[in-house]
N, CA, C and O atoms as CSV, one atom per row, in Angstrom:
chain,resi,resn,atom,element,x,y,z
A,1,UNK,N,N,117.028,146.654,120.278
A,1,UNK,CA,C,117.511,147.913,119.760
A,1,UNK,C,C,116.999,148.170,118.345
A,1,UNK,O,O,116.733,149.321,117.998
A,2,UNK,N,N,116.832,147.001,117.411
A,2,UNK,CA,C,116.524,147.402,116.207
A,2,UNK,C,C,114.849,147.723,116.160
A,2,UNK,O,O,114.311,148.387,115.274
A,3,UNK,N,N,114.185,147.131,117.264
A,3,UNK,CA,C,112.944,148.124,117.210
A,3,UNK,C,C,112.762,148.785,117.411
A,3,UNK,O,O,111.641,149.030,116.966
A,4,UNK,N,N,113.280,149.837,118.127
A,4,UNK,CA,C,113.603,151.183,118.529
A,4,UNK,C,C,113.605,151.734,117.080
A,4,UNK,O,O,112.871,152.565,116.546
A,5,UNK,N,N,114.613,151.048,116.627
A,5,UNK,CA,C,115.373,151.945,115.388
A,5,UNK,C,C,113.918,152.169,114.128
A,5,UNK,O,O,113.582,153.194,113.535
A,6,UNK,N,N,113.348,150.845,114.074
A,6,UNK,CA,C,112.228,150.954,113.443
A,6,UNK,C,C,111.164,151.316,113.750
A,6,UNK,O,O,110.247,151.322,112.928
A,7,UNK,N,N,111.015,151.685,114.918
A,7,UNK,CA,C,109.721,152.641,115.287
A,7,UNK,C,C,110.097,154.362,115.310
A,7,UNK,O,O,109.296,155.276,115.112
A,8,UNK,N,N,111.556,154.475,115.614
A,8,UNK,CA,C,112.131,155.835,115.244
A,8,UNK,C,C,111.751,156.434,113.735
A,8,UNK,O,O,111.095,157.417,113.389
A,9,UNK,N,N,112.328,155.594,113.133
A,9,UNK,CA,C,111.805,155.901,111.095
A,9,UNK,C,C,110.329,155.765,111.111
A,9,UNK,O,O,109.612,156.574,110.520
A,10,UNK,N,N,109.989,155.029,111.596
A,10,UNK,CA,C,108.545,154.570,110.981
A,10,UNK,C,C,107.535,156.058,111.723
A,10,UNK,O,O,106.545,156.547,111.179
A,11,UNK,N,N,108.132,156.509,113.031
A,11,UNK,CA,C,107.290,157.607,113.174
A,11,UNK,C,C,107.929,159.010,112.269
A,11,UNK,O,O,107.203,159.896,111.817
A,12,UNK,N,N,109.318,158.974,112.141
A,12,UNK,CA,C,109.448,160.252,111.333
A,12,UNK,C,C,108.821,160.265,110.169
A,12,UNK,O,O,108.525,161.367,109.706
A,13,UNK,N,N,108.463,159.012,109.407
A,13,UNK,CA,C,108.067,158.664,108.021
A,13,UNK,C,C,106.603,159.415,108.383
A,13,UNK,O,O,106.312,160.502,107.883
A,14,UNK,N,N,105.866,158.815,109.162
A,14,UNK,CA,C,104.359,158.867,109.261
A,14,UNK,C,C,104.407,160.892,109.489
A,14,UNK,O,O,103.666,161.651,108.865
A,15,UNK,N,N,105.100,161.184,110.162
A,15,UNK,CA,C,105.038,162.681,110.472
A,15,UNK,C,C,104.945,163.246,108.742
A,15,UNK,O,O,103.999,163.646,108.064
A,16,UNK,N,N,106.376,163.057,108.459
A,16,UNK,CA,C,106.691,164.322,107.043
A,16,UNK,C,C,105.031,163.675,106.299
A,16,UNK,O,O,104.085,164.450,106.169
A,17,UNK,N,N,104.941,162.328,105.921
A,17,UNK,CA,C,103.812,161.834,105.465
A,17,UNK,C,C,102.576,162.855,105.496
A,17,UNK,O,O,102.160,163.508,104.540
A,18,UNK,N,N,102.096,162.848,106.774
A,18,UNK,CA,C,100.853,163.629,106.982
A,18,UNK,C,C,100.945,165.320,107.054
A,18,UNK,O,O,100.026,166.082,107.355
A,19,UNK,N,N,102.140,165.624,106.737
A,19,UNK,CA,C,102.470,167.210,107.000
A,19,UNK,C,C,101.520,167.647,105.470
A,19,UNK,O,O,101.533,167.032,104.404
A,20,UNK,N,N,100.570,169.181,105.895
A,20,UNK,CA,C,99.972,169.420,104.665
A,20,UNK,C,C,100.443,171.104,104.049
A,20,UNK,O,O,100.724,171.937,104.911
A,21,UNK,N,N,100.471,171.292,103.376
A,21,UNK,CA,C,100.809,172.335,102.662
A,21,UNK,C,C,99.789,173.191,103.374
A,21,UNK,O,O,98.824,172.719,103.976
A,22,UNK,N,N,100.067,174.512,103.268
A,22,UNK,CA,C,99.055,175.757,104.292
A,22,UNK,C,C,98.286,175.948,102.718
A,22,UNK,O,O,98.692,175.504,101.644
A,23,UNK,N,N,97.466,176.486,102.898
A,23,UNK,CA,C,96.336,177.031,101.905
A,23,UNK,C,C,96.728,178.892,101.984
A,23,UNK,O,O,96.768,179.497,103.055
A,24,UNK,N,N,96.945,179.452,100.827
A,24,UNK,CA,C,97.098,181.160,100.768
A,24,UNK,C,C,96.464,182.024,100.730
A,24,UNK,O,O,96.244,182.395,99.577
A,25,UNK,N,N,95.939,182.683,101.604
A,25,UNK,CA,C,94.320,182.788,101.667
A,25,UNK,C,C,94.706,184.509,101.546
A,25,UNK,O,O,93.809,185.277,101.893
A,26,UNK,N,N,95.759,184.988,101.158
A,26,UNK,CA,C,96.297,186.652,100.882
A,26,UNK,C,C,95.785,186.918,99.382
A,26,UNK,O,O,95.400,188.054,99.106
A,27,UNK,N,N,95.768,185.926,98.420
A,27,UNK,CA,C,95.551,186.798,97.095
A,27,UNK,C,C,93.750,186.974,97.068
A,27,UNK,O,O,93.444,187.968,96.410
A,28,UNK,N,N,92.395,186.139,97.702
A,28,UNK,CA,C,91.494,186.589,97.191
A,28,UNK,C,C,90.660,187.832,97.770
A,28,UNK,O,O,91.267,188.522,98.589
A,29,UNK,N,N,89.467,188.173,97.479
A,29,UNK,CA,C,88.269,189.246,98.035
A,29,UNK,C,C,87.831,188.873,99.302
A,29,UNK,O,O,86.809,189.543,99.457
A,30,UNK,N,N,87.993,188.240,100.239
A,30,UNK,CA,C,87.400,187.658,101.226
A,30,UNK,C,C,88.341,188.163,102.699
A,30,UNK,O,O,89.550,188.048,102.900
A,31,UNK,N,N,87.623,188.552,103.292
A,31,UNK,CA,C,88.241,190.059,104.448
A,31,UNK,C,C,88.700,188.879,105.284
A,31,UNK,O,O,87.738,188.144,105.508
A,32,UNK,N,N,90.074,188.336,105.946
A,32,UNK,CA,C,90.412,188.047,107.075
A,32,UNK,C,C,90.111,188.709,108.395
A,32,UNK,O,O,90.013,189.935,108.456
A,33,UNK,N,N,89.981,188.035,109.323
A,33,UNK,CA,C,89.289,188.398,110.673
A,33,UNK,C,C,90.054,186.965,111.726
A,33,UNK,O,O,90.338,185.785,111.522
A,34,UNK,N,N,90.126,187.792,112.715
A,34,UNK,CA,C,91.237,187.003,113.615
A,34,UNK,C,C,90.787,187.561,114.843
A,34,UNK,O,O,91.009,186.735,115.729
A,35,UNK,N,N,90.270,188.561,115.286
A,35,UNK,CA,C,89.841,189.134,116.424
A,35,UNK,C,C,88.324,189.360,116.881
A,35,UNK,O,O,87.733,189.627,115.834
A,36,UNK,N,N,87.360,189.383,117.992
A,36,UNK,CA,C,86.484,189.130,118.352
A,36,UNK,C,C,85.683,190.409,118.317
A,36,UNK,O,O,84.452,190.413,118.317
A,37,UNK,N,N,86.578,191.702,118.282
A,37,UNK,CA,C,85.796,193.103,118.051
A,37,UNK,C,C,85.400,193.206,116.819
A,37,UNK,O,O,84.254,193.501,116.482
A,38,UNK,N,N,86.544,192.910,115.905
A,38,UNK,CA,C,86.610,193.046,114.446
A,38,UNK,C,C,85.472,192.665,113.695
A,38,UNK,O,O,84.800,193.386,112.957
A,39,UNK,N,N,85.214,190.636,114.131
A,39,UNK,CA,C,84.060,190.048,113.480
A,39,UNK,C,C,82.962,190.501,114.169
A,39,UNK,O,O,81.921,190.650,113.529
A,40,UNK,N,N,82.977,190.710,115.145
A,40,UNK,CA,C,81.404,191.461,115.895
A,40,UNK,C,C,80.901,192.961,114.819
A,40,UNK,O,O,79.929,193.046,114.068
A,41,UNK,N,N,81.841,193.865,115.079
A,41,UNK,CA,C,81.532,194.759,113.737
A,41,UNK,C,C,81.385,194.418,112.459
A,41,UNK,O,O,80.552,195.088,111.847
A,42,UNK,N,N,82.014,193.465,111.785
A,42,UNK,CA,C,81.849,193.122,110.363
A,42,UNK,C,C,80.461,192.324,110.512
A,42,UNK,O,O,79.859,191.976,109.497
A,43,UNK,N,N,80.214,192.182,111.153
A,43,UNK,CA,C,78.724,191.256,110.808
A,43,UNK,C,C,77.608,191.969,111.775
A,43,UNK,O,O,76.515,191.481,112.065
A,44,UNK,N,N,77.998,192.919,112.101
A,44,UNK,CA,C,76.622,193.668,113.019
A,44,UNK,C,C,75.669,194.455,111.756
A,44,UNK,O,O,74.477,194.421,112.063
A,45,UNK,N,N,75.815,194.854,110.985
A,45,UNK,CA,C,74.634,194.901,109.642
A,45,UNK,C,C,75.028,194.909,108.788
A,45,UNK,O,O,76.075,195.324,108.293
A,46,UNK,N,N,73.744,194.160,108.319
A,46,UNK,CA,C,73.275,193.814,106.225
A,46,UNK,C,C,74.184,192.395,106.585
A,46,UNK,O,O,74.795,192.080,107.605
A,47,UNK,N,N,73.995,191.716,105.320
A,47,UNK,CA,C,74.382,190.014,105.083
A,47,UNK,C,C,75.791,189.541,105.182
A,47,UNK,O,O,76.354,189.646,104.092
A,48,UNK,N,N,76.520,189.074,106.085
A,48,UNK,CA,C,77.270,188.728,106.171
A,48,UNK,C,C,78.082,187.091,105.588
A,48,UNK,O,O,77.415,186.273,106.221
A,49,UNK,N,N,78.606,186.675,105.166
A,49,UNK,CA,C,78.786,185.477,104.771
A,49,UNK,C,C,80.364,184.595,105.556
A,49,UNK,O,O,81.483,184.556,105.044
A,50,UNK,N,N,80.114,184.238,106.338
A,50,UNK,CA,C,81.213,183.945,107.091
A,50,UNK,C,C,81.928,182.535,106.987
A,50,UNK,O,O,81.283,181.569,107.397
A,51,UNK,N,N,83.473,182.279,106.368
A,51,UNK,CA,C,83.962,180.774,105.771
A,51,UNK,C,C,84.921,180.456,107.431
A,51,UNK,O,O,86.024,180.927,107.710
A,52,UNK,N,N,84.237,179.716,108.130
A,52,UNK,CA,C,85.484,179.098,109.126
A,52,UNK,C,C,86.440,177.758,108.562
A,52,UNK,O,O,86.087,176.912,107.740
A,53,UNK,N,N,87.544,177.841,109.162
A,53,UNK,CA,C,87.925,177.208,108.000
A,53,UNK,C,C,89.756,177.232,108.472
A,53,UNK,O,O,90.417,178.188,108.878
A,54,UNK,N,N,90.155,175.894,108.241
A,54,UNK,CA,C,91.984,175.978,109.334
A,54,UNK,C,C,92.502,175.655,107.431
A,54,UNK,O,O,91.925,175.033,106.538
A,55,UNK,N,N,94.175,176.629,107.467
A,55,UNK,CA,C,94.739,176.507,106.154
A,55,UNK,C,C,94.738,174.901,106.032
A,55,UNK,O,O,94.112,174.369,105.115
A,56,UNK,N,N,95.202,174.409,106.644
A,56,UNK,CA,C,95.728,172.981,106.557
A,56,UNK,C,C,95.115,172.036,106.640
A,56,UNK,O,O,95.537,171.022,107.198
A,57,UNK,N,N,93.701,172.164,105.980
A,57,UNK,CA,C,92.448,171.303,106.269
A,57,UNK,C,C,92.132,171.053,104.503
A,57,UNK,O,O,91.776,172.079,103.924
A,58,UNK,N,N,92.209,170.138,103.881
A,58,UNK,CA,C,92.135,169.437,102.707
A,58,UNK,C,C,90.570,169.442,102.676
A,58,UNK,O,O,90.343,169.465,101.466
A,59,UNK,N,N,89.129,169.432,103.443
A,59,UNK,CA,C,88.261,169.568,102.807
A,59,UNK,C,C,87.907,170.946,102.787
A,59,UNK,O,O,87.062,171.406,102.019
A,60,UNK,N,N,88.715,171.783,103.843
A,60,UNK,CA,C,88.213,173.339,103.146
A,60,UNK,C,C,88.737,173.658,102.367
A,60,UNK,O,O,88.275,174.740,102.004
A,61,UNK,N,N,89.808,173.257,101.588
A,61,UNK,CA,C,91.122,173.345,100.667
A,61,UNK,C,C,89.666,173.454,99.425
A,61,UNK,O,O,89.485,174.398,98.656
A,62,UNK,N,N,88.900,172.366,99.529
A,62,UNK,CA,C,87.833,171.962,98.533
A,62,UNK,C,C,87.117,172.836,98.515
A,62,UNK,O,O,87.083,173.390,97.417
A,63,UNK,N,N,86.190,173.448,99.603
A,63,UNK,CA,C,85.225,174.253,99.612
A,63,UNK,C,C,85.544,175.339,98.997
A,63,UNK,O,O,84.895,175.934,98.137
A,64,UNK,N,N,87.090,175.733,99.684
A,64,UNK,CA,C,87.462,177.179,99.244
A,64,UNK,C,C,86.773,177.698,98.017
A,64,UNK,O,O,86.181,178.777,98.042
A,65,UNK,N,N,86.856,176.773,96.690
A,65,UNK,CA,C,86.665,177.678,95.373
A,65,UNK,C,C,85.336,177.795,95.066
A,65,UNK,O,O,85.100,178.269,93.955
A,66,UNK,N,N,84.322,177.463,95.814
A,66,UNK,CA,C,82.962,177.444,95.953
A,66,UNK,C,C,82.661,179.191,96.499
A,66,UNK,O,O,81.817,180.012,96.140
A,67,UNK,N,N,83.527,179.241,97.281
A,67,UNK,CA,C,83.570,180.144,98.461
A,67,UNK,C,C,84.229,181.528,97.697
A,67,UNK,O,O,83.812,182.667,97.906
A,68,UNK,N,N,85.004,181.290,97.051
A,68,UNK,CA,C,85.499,182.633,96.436
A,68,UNK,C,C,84.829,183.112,95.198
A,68,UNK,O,O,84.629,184.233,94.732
A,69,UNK,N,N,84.445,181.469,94.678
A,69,UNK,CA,C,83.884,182.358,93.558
A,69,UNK,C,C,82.157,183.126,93.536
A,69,UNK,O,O,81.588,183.759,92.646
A,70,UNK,N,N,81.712,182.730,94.907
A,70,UNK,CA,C,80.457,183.513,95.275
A,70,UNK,C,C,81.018,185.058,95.858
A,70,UNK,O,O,80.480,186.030,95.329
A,71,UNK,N,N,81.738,185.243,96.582
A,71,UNK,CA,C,82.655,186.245,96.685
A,71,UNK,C,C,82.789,187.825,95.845
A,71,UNK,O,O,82.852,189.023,96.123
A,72,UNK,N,N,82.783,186.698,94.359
A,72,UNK,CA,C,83.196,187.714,93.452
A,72,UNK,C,C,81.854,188.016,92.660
A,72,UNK,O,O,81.918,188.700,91.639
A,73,UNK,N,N,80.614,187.508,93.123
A,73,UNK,CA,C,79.748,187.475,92.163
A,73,UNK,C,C,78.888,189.031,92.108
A,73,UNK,O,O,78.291,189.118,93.181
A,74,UNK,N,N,78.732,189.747,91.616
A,74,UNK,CA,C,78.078,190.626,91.203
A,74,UNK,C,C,76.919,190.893,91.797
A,74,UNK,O,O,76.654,191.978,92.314
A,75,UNK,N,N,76.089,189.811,91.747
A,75,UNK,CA,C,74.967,189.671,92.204
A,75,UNK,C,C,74.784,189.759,94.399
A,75,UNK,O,O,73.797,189.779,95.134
A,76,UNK,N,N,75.798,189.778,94.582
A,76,UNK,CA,C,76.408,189.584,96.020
A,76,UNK,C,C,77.225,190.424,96.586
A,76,UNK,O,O,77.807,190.350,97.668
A,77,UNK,N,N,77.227,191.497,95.509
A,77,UNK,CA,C,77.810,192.687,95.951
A,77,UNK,C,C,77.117,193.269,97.394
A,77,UNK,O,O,77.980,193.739,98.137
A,78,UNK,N,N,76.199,193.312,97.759
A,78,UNK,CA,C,75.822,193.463,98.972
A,78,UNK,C,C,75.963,192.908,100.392
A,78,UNK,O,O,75.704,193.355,101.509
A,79,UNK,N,N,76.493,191.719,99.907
A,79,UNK,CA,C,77.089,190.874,101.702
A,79,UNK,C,C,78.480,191.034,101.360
A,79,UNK,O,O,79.063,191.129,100.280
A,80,UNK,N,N,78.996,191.041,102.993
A,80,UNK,CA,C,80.301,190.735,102.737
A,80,UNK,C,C,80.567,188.907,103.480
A,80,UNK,O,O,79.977,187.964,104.007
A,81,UNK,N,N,82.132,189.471,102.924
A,81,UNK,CA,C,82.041,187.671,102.715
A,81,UNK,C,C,83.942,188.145,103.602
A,81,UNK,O,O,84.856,188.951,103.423
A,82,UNK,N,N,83.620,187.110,104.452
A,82,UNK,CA,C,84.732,187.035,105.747
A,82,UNK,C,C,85.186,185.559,105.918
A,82,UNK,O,O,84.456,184.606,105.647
A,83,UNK,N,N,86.683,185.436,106.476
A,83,UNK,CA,C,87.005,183.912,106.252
A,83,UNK,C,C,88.067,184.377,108.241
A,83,UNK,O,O,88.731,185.284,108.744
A,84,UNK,N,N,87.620,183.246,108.529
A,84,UNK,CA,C,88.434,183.128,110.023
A,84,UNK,C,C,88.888,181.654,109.944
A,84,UNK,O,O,88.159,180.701,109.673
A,85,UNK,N,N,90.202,181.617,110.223
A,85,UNK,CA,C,90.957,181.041,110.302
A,85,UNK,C,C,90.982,180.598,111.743
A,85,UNK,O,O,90.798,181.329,112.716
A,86,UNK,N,N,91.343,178.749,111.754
A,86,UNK,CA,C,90.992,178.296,113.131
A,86,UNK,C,C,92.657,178.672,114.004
A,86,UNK,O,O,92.765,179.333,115.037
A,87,UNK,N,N,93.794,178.031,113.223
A,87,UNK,CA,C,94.699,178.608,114.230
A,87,UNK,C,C,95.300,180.328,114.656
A,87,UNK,O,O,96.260,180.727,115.315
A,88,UNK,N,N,94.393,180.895,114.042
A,88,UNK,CA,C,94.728,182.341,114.412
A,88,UNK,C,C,93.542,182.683,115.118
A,88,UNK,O,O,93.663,183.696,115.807
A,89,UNK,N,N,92.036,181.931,115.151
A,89,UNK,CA,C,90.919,182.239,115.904
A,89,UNK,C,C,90.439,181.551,116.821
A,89,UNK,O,O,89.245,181.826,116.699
A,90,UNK,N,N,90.493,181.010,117.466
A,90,UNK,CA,C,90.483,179.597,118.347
A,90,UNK,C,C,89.057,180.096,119.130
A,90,UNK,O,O,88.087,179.347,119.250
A,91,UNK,N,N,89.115,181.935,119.802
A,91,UNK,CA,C,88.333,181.860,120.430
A,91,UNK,C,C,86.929,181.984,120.110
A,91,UNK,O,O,85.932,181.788,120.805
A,92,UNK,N,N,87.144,182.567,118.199
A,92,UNK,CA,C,86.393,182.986,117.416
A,92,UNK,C,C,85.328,181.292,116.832
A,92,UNK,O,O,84.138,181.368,116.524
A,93,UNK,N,N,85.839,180.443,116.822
A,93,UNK,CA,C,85.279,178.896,116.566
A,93,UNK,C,C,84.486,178.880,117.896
A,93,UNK,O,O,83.339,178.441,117.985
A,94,UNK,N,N,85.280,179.456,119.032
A,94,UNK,CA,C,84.332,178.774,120.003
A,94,UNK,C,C,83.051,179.553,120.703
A,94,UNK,O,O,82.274,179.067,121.526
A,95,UNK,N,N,83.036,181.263,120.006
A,95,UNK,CA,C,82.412,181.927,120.449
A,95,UNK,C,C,80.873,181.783,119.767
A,95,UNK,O,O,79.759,182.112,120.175
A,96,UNK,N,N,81.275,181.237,118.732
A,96,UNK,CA,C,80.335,181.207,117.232
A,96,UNK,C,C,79.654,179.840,116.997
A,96,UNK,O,O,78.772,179.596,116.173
A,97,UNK,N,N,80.527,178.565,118.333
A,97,UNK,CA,C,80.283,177.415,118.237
A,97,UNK,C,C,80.165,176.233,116.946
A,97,UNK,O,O,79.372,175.338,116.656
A,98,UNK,N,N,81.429,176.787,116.372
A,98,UNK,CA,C,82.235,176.108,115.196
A,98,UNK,C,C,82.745,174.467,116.237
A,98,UNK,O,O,83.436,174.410,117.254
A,99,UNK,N,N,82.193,173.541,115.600
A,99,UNK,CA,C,83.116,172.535,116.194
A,99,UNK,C,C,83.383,171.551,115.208
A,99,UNK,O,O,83.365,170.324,115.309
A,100,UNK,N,N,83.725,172.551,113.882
A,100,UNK,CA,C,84.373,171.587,112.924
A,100,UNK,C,C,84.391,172.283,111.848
A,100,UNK,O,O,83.910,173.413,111.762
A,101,UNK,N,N,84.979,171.633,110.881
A,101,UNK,CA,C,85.582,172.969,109.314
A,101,UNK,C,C,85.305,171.946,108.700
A,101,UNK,O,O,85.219,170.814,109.177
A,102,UNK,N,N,85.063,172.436,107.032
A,102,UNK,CA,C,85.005,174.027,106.808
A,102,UNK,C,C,83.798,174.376,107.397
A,102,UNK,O,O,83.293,173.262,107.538
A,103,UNK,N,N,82.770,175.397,107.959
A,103,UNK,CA,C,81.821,176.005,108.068
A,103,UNK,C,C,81.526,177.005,107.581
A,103,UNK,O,O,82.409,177.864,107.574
A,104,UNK,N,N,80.178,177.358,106.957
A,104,UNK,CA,C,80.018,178.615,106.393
A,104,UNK,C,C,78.728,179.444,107.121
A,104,UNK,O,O,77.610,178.979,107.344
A,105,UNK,N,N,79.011,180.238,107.298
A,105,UNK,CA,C,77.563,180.539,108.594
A,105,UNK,C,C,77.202,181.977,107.592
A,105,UNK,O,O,77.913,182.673,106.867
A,106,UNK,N,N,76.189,182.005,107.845
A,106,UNK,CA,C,75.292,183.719,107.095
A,106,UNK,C,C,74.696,184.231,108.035
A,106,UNK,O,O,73.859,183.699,108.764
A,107,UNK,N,N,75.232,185.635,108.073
A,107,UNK,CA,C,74.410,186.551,109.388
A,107,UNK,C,C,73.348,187.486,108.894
A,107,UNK,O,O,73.517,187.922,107.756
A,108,UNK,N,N,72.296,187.864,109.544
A,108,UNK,CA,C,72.087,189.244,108.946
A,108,UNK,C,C,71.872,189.818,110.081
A,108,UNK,O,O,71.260,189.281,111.005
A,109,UNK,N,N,72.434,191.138,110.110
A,109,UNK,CA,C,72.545,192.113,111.161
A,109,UNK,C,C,72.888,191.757,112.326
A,109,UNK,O,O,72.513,192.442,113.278
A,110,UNK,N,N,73.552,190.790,112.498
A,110,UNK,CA,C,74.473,190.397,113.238
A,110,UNK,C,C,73.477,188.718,113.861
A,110,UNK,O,O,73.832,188.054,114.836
A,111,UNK,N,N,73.020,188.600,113.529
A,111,UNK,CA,C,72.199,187.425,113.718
A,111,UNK,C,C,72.290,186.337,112.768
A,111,UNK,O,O,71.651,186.532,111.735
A,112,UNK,N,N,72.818,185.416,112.835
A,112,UNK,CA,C,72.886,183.654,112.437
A,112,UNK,C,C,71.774,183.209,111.786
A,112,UNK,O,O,70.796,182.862,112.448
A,113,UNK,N,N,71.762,183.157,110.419
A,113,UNK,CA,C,70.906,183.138,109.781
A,113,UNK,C,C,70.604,181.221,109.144
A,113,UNK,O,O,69.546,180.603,109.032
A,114,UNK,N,N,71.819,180.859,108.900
A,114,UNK,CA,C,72.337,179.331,107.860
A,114,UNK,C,C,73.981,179.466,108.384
A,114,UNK,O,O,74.793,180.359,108.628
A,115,UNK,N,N,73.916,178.191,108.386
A,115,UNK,CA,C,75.296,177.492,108.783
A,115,UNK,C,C,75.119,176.613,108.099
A,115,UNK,O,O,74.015,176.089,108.246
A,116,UNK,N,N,76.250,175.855,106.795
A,116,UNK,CA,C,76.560,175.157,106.459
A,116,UNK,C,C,77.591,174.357,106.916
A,116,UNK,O,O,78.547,174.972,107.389
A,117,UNK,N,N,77.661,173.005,106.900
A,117,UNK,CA,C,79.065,172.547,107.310
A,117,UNK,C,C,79.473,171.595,106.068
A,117,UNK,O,O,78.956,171.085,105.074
A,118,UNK,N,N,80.686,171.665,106.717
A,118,UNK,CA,C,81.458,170.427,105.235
A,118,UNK,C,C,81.427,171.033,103.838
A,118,UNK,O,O,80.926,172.113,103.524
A,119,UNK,N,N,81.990,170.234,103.121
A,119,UNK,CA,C,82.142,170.406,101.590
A,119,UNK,C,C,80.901,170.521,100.678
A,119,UNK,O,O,79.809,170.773,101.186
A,120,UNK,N,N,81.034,170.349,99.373
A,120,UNK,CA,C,79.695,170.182,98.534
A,120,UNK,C,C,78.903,171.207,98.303
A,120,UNK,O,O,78.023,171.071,97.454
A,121,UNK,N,N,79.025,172.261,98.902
A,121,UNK,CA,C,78.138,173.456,99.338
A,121,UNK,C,C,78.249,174.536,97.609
A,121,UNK,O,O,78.929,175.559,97.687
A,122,UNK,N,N,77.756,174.300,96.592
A,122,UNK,CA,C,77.833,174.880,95.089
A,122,UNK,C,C,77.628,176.078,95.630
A,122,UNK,O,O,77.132,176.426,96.701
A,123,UNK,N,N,78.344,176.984,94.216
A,123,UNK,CA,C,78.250,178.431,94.254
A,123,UNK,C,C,76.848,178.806,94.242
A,123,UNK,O,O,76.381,179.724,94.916
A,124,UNK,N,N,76.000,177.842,93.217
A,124,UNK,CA,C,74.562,178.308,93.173
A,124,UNK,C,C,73.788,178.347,94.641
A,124,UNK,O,O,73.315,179.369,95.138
A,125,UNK,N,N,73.754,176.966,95.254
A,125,UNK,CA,C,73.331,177.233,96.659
A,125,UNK,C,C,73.756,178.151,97.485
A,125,UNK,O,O,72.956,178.317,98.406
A,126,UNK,N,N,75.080,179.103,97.564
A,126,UNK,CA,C,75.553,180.113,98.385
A,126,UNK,C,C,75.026,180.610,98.281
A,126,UNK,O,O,74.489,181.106,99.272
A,127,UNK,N,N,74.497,181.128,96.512
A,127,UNK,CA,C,73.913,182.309,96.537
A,127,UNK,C,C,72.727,182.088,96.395
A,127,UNK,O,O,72.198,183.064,95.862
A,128,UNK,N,N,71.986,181.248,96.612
A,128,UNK,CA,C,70.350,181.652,96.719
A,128,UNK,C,C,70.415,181.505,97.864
A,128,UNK,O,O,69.412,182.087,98.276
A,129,UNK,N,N,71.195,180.904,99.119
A,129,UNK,CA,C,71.089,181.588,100.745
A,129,UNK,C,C,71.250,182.923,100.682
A,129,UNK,O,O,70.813,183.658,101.568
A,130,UNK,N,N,71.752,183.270,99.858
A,130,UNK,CA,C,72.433,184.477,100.477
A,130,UNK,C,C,72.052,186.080,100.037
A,130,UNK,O,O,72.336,187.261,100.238
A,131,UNK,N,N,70.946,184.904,99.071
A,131,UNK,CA,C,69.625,186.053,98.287
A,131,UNK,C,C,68.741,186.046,99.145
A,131,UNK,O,O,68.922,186.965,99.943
A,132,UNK,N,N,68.144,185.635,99.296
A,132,UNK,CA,C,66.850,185.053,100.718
A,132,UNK,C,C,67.499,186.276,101.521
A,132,UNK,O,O,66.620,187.137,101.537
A,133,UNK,N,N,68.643,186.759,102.203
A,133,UNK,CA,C,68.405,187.714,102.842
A,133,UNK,C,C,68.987,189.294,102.856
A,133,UNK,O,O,69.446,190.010,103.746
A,134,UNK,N,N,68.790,189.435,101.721
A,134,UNK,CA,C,69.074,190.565,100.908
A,134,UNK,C,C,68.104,191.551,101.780
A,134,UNK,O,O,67.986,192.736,101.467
């Protein structure tokens, strides 16, 4: 009985443990998209910059500020810059063949230009991808 009891705690422990804070993705410039018409139009012309990416994922948590602050850059006023979320897009990861976060994919005119994956990805490198197809 008392291992019961200690595998009871020891899994509630491990749960709250690994529970992660959501990421707030309402205050920046970066257009949410959740639906399959929506992102098909937002990226059917001129440069698109697309962040896949689940709130509760600690290395997009990282990428994020890479990601916003190309966003805001001046120089990039011409693409837009879109963030899809994996548990509100599930079909959108799989239509686009996301099979892992964070990802950053660049379209132009609706065509797949660079896909980045993972972290590390500097503001400077965003934006000289994302000059190349101006």
């Amino acid at each position: 009985m008392k291992t019961i009891s200690y595998l009871a705690l020891l899994s509630v422990l491990v749960f709250f443990s690994c529970k992660k804070d959501l990421v707030d993705t309402s205050s920046n410039q970066i257009a949410d998209v959740s639906e399959e018409t929506s992102f098909e139009s937002r990226i059917e012309t001129g440069v698109s910059v697309v962040f896949f990416h689940a709130s509760w994922c600690s290395v997009c948590e990282e990428q994020r500020p890479a990601v916003e602050e190309a966003s805001e850059l001046d120089e990039l006023s011409f693409a837009s810059f879109i963030e899809v979320e994996y548990d509100d897009s599930r079909d959108l990861f799989e239509s686009q063949n996301v099979d892992g976060f964070p990802q950053l994919l660049i379209y132009k005119d609706g065509v797949e230009q660079e896909r980045l994956k993972g972290k590390n990805h500097s503001v400077n490198k965003i934006k000289e991808l994302v000059l190349t197809y101006m």
